[in-house]
PyMOL CGO cylinders between C-alpha atoms (Angstrom):
from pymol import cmd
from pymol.cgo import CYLINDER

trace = [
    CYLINDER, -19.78, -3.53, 21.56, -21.21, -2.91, 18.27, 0.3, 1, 1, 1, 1, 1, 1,
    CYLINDER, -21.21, -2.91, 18.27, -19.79, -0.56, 15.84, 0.3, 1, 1, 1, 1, 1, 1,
    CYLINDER, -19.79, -0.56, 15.84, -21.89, 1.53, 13.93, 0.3, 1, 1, 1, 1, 1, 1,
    CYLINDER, -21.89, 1.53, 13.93, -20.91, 3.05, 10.68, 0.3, 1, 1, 1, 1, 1, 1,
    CYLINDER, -20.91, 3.05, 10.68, -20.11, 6.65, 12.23, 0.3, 1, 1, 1, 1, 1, 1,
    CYLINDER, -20.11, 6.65, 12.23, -17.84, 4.97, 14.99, 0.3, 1, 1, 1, 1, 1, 1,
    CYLINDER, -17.84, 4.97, 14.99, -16.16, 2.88, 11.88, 0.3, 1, 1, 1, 1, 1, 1,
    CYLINDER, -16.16, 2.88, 11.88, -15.52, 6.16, 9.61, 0.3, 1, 1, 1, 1, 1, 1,
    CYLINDER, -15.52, 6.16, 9.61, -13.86, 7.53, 13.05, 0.3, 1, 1, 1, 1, 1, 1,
    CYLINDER, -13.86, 7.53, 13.05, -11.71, 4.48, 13.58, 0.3, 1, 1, 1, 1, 1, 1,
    CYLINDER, -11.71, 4.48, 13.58, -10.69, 4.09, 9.97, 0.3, 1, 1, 1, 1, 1, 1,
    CYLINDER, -10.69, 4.09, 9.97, -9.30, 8.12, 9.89, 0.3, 1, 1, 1, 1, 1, 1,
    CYLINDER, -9.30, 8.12, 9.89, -8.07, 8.02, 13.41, 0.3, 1, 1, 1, 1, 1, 1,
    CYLINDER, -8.07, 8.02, 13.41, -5.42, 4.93, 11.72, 0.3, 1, 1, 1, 1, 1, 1,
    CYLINDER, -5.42, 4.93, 11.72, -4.16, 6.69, 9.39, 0.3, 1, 1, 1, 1, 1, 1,
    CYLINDER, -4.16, 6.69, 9.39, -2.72, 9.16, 11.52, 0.3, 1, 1, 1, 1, 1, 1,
    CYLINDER, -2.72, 9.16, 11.52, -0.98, 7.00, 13.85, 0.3, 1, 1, 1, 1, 1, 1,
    CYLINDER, -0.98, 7.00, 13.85, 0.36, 8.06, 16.72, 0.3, 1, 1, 1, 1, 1, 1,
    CYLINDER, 0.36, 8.06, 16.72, -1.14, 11.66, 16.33, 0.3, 1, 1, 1, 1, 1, 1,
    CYLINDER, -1.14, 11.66, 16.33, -3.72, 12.94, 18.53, 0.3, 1, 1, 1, 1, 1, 1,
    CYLINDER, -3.72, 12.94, 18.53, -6.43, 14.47, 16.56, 0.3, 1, 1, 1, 1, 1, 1,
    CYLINDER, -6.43, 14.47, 16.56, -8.74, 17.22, 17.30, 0.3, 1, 1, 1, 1, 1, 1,
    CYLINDER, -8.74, 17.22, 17.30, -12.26, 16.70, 17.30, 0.3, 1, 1, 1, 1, 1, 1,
    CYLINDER, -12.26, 16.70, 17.30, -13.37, 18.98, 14.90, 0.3, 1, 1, 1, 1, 1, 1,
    CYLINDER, -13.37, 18.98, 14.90, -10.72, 17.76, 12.61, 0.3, 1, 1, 1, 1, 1, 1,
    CYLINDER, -10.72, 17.76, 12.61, -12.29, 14.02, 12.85, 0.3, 1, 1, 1, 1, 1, 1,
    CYLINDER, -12.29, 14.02, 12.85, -15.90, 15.65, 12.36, 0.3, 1, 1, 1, 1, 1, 1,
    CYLINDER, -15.90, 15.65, 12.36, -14.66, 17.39, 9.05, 0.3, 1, 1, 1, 1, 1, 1,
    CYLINDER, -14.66, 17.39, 9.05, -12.23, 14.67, 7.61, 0.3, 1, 1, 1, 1, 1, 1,
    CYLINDER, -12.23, 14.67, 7.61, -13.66, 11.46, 8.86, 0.3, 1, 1, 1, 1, 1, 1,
    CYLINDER, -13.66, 11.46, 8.86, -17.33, 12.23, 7.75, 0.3, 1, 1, 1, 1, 1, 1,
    CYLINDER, -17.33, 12.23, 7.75, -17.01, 14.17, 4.59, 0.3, 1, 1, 1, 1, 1, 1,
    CYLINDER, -17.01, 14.17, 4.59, -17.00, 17.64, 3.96, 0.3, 1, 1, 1, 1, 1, 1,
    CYLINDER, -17.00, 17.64, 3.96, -20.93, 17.52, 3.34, 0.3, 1, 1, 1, 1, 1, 1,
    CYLINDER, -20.93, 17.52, 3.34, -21.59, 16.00, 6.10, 0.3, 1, 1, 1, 1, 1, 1,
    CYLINDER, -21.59, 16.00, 6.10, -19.65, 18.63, 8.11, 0.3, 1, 1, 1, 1, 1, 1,
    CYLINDER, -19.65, 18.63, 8.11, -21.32, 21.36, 6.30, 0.3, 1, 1, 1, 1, 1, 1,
    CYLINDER, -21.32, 21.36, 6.30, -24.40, 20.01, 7.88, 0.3, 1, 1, 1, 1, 1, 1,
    CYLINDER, -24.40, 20.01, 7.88, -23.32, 19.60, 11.48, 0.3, 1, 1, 1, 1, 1, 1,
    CYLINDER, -23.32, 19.60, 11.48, -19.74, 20.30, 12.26, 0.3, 1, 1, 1, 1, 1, 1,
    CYLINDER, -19.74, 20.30, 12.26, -19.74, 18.74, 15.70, 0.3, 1, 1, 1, 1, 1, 1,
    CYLINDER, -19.74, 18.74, 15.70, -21.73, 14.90, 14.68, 0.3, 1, 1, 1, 1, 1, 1,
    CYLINDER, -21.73, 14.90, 14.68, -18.52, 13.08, 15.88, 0.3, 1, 1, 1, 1, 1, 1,
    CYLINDER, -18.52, 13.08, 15.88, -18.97, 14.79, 19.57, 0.3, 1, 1, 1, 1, 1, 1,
    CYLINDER, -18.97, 14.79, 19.57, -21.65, 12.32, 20.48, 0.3, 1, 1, 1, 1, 1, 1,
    CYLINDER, -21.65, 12.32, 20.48, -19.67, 9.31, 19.28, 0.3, 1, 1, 1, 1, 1, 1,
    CYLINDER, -19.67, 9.31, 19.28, -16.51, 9.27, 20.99, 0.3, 1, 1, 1, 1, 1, 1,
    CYLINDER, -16.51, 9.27, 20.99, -17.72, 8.54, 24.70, 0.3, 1, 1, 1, 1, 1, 1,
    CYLINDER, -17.72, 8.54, 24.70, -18.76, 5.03, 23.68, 0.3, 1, 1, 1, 1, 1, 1,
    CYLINDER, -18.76, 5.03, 23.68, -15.60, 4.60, 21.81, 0.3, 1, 1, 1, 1, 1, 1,
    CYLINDER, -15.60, 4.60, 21.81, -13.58, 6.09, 24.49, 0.3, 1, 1, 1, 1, 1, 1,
    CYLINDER, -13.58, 6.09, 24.49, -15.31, 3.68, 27.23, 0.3, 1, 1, 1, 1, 1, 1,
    CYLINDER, -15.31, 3.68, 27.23, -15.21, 0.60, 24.59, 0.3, 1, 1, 1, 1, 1, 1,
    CYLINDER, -15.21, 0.60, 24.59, -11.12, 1.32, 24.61, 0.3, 1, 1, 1, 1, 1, 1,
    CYLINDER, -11.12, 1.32, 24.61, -10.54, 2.01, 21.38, 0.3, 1, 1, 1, 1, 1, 1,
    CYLINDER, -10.54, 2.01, 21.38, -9.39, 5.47, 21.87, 0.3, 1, 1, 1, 1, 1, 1,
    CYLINDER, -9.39, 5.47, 21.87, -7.68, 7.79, 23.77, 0.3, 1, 1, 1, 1, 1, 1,
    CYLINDER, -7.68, 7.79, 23.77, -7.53, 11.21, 24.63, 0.3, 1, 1, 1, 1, 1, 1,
    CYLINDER, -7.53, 11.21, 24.63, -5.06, 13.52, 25.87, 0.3, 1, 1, 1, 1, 1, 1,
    CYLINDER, -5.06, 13.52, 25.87, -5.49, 16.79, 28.24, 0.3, 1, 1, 1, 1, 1, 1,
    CYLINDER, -5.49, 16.79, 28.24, -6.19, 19.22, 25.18, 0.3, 1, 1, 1, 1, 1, 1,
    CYLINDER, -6.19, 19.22, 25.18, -9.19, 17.51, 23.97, 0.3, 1, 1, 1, 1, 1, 1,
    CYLINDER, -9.19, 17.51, 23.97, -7.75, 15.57, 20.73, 0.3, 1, 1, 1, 1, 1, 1,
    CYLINDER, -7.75, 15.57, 20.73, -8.26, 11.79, 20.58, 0.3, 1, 1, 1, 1, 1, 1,
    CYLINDER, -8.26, 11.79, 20.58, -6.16, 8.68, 18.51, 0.3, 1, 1, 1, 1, 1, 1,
    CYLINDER, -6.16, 8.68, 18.51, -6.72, 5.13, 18.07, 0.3, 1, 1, 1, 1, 1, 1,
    CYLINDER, -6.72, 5.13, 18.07, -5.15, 2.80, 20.47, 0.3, 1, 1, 1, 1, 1, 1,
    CYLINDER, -5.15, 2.80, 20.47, -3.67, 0.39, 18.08, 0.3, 1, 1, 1, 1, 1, 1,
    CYLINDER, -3.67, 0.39, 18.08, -1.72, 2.82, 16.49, 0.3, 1, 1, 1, 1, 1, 1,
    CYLINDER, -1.72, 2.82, 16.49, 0.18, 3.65, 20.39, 0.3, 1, 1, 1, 1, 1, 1,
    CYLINDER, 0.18, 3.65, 20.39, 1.84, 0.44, 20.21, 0.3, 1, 1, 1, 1, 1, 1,
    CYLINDER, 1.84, 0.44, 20.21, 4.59, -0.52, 18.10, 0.3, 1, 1, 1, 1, 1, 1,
    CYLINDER, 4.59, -0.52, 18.10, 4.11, -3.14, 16.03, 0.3, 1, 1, 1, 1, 1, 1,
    CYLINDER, 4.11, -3.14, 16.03, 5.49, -6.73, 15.55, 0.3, 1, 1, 1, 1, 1, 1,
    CYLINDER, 5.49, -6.73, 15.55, 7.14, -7.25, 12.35, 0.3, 1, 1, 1, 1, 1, 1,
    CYLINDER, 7.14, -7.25, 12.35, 7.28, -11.04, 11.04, 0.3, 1, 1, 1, 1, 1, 1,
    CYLINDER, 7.28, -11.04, 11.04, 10.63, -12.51, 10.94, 0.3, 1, 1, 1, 1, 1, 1,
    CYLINDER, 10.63, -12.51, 10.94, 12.32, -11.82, 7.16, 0.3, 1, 1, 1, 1, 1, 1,
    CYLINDER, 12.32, -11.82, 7.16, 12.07, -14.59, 5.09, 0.3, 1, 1, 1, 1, 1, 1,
    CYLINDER, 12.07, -14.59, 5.09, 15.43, -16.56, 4.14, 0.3, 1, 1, 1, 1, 1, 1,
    CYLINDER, 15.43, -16.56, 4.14, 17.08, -14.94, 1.03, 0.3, 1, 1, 1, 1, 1, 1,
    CYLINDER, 17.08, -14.94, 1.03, 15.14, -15.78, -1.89, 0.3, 1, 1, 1, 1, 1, 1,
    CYLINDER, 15.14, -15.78, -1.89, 16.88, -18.01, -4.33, 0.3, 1, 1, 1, 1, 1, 1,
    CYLINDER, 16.88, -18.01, -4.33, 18.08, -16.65, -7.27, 0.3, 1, 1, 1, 1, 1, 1,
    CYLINDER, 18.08, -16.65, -7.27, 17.30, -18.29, -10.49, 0.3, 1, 1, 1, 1, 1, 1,
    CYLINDER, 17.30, -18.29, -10.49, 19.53, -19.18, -12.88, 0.3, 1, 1, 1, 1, 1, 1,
    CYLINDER, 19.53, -19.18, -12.88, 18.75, -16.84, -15.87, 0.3, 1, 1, 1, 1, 1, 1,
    CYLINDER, 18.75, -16.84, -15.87, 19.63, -14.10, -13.41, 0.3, 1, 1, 1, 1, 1, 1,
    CYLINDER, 19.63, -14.10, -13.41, 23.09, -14.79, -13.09, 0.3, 1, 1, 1, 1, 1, 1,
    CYLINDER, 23.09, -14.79, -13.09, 23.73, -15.19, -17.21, 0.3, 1, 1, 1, 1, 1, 1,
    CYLINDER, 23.73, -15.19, -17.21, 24.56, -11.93, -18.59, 0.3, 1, 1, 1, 1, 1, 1,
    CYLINDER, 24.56, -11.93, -18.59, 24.73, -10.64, -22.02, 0.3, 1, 1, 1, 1, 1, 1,
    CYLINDER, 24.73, -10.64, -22.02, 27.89, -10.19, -23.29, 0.3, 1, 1, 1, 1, 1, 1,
    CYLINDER, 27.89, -10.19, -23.29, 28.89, -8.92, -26.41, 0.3, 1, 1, 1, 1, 1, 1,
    CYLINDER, 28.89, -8.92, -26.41, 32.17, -10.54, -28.15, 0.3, 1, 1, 1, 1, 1, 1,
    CYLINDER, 32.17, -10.54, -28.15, 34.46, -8.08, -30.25, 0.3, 1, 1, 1, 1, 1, 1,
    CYLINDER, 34.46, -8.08, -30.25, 32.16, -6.02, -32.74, 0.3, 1, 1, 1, 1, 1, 1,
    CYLINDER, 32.16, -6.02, -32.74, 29.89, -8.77, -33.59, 0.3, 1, 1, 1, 1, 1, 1,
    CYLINDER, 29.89, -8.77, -33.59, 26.46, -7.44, -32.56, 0.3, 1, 1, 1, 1, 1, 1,
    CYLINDER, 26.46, -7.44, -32.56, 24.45, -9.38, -34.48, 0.3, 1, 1, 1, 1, 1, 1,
    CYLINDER, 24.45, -9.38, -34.48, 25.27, -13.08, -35.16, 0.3, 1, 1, 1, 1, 1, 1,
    CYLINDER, 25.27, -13.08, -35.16, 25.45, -14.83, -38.02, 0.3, 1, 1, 1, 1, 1, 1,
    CYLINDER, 25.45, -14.83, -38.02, 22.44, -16.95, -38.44, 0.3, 1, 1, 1, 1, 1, 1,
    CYLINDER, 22.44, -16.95, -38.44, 23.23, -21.11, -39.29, 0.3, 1, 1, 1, 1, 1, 1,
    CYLINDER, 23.23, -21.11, -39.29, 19.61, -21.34, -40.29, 0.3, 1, 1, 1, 1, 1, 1,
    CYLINDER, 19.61, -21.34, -40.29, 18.94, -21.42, -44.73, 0.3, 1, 1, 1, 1, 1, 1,
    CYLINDER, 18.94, -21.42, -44.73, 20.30, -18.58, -47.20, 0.3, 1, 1, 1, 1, 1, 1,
    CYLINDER, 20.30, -18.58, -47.20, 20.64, -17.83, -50.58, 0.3, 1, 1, 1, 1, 1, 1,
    CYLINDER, 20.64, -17.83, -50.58, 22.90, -19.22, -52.73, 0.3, 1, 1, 1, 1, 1, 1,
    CYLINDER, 22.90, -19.22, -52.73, 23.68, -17.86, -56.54, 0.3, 1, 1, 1, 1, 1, 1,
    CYLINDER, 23.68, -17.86, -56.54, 20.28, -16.88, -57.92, 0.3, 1, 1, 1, 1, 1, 1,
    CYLINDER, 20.28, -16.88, -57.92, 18.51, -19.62, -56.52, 0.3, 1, 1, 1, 1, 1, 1,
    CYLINDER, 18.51, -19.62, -56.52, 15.97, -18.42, -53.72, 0.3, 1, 1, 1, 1, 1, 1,
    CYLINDER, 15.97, -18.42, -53.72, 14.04, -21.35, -53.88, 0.3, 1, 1, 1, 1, 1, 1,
    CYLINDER, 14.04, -21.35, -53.88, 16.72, -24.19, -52.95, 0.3, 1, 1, 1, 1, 1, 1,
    CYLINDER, 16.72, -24.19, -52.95, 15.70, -27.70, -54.81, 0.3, 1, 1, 1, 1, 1, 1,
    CYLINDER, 15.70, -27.70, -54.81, 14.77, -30.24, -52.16, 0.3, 1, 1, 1, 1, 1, 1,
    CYLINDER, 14.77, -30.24, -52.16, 17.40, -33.32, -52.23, 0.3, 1, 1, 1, 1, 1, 1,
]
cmd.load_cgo(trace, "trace")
């Protein structure tokens, strides 16, 4: 069966409302847009025999239809092992005494010299 792009707007709103049966005006108004609605409220009414024959919905005894796929639980893949942590996150900061700021080993300035003579 080919889908059309009416039959796909209906398929894509019917799934996200799984496992709810949906009424048919509802599908008209949400599923096509509201301007499309304004201009014939019942358009979906000639597009859910095909889709209802094709299997790719149901309906209950009140009228409302759902997708199929969404009946069925689904299969979720198996978890993954535990991921690995790295190494950086098990090293913590920790702060020693009240020394928040380390001295520095790098160059300074000693006496009145900023410019220290090269040896």
């Amino acid at each position: 069966m080919i889908l059309n792009a009416e039959m796909l707007d209906i398929i894509a709103y019917l799934k996200t409302a799984p496992d709810k049966f949906v009424s048919l005006p509802e599908i008209s108004r949400r599923a096509g847009g509201r301007k499309r609605f304004e201009e014939t409220p019942d358009w979906a009414k000639n597009v859910m025999p095909p889709l209802l024959e094709a299997g790719l919905l149901e309906i209950n005894s009140r009228g409302h239809y759902r997708h199929i796929g969404s009946a069925q639980p689904e299969t979720k893949p198996a978890a993954p092992a535990a991921p690995v942590s790295s190494p950086r996150r098990k090293l913590k900061a920790a702060i020693v005494g009240d020394d928040y700021f380390p001295s520095s080993e790098g160059p300074s300035i000693i006496g009145g010299d900023y410019f220290p003579a090269a040896d």
